[in-house]
N, C-alpha and C positions, 0 to 999 in steps of 0.2 A: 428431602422429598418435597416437592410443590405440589402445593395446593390448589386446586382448580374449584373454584365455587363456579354453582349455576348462574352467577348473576350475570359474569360476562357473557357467558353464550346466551342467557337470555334478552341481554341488551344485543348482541348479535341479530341474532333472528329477528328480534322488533322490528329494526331498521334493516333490515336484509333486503327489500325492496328496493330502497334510494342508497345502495352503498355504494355506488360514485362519488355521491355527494351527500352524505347522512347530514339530517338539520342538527344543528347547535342544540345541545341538552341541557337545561337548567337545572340547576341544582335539585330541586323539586322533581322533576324526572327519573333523575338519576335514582335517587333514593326510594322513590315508589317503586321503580321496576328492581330496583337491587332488593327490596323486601318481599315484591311479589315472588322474585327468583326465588327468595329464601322460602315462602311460604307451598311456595307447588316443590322447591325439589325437598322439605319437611313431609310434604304432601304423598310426592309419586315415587320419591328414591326412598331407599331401605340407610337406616343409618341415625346417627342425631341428630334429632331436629338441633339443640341450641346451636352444635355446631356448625349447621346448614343459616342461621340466624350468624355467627360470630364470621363465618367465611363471607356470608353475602355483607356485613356493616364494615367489615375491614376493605373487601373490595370497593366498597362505594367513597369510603374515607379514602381509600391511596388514587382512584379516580379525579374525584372532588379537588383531593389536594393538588392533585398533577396540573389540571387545570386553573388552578386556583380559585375557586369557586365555594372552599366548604367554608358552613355557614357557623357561624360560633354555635350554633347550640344542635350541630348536625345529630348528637347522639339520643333527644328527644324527638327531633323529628322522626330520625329514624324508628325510631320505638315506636312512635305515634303509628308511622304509615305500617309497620307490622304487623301491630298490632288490631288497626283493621283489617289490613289485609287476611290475619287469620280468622279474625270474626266471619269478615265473608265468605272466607272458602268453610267452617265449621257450618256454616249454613246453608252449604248446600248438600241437596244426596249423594250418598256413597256412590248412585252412576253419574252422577255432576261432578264429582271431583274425578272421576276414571276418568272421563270425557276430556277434563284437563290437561291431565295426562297424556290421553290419547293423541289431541291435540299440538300439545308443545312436541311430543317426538314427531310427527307428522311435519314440524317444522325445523325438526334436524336438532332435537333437546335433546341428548339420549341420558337418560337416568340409571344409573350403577353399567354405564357402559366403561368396558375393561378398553384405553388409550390402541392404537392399532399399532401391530408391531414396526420397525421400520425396517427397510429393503434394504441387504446392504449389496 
């Protein structure tokens, strides 16, 4: 069975804008928005966060590496940008973090959405 972490489709939609030509992602990029993904679908989807944490660092790590871009100590930074990441979303109200929610599906996030069947 594959696994689908939020971080791709959230790097998806980020760049959904200029996806002709999406700009070059810096290692630093990559890993903030791979922890944000972790932290909003911890946040909005039903399920484990660690493992919502272990899908979104593993996707950043096979990213990084493809590129070749990851940084020797990718798995502190990672923790690092997580780890605020969760500080700021714990800081906000319980309608600030819905909002978020609200928000990323609005931009095509969809959180514990069942895959659509295929036409044969």
């Amino acid at each position: 069975m594959r696994r689908i972490t939020l971080a791709v489709p959230l790097l998806v939609a980020t760049f959904a804008a200029s996806a002709a030509n999406p700009p070059p992602m810096s290692a630093a990029q990559v890993i903030q928005l791979t922890a944000a993904g972790a932290v909003a679908a911890g946040n909005c989807a039903k399920g484990n966060i660690a493992e919502h944490r272990r899908n979104a660092h593993e996707a950043a790590k096979q990213m990084l590496t493809a590129q070749h871009k990851l940084p020797k100590d990718f798995d502190a930074q990672f923790a690092r940008a997580y780890d605020a990441e969760a500080k700021y979303m714990k800081a906000k109200s319980a309608s600030e973090r819905q909002a978020v929610c609200a928000r990323l599906e609005a931009q095509g996030v969809h959180f514990n959405a069942t895959p659509p069947k295929k036409k044969h």
